[in-house]
ZAMARGU-4260 file (C-alpha; in steps of 0.2 Angstrom, whole numbers, plus 5000, padded with zeros to 4 digits):
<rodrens>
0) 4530/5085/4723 | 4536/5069/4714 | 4525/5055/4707 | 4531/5039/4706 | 4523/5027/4691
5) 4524/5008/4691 | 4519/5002/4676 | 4522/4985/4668 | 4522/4976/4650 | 4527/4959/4639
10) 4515/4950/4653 | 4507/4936/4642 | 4493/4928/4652 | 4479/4939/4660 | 4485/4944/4675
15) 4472/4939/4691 | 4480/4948/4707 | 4493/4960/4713 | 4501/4965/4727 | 4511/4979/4729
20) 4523/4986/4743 | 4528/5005/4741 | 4543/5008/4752 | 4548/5025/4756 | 4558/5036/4770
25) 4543/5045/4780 | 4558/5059/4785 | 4559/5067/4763 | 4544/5061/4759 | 4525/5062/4762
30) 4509/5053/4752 | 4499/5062/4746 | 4482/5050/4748 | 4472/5061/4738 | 4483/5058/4722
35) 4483/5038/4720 | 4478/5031/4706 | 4479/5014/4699 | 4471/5003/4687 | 4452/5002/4680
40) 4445/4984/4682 | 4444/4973/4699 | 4444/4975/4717 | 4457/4986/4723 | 4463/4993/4739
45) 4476/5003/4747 | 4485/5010/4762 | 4493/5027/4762 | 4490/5026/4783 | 4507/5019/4786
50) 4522/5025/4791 | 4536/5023/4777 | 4525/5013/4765 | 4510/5010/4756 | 4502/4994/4750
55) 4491/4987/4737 | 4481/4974/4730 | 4469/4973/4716 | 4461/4957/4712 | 4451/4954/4695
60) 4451/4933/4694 | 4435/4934/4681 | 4441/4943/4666 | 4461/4948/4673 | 4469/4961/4665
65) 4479/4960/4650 | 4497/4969/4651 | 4504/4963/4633 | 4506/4983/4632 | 4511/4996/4645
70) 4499/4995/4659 | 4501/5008/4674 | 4497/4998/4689 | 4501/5010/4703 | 4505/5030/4704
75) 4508/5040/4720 | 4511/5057/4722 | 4523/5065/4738 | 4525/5080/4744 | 4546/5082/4748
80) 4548/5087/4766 | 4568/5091/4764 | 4581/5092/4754 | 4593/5078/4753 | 4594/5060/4747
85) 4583/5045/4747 | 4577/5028/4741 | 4559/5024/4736 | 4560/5004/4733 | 4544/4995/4727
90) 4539/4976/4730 | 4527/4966/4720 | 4516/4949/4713 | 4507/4948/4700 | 4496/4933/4698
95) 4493/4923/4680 | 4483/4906/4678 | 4487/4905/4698 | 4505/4908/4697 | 4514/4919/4708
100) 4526/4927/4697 | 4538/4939/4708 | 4546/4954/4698 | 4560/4958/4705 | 4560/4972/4717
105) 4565/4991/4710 | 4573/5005/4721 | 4576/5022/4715 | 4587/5035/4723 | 4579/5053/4723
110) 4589/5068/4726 | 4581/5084/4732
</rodrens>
């Protein structure tokens, strides 16, 4: 198994809203739906149903969330199906004072 954690940090207004996009190659790597987890507070859903990606969105515009220190977001566990080489590449928004501020998208590359 291999869990993946996104966490984030140094944001300096309450965040609102994010949006997440998990990408993954559905051929090495399965979800494992019974091992998400992701931030306390809000309205949060998710979608481990589709094929070679999960998304998430978690919306808390009353009180937001403060991530002036590290603050997991999103964690996902996968069962490895094969040995080999392969990306897992996240996509996200986070929301402040009804900004979209994009973060730059991260890909690792996992070797089995």
């Amino acid at each position: 198994k291999v869990t993946y954690e996104f966490c984030v940090s140094d944001v300096p207004e309450k965040t609102e809203d994010i949006q997440m996009q998990v990408a993954y190659d559905s051929k090495y790597l399965k979800v494992d739906p019974d091992k998400v987890e992701y931030l306390d507070g809000g309205s949060s859903v998710y979608n481990t149903d589709l094929e070679n990606e999960v998304l998430f969105n978690s919306a808390n515009g009353v009180q937001g969330w403060d991530m002036k220190e590290k603050t997991m977001i999103l964690s996902l566990t996968f069962e490895v199906l094969q040995g080999g080489s392969t990306d897992l590449t996240m996509y996200s928004a986070l929301t402040t004072n009804q900004i979209v501020r994009m973060l730059t998208h991260y890909s690792l590359q996992l070797t089995f």
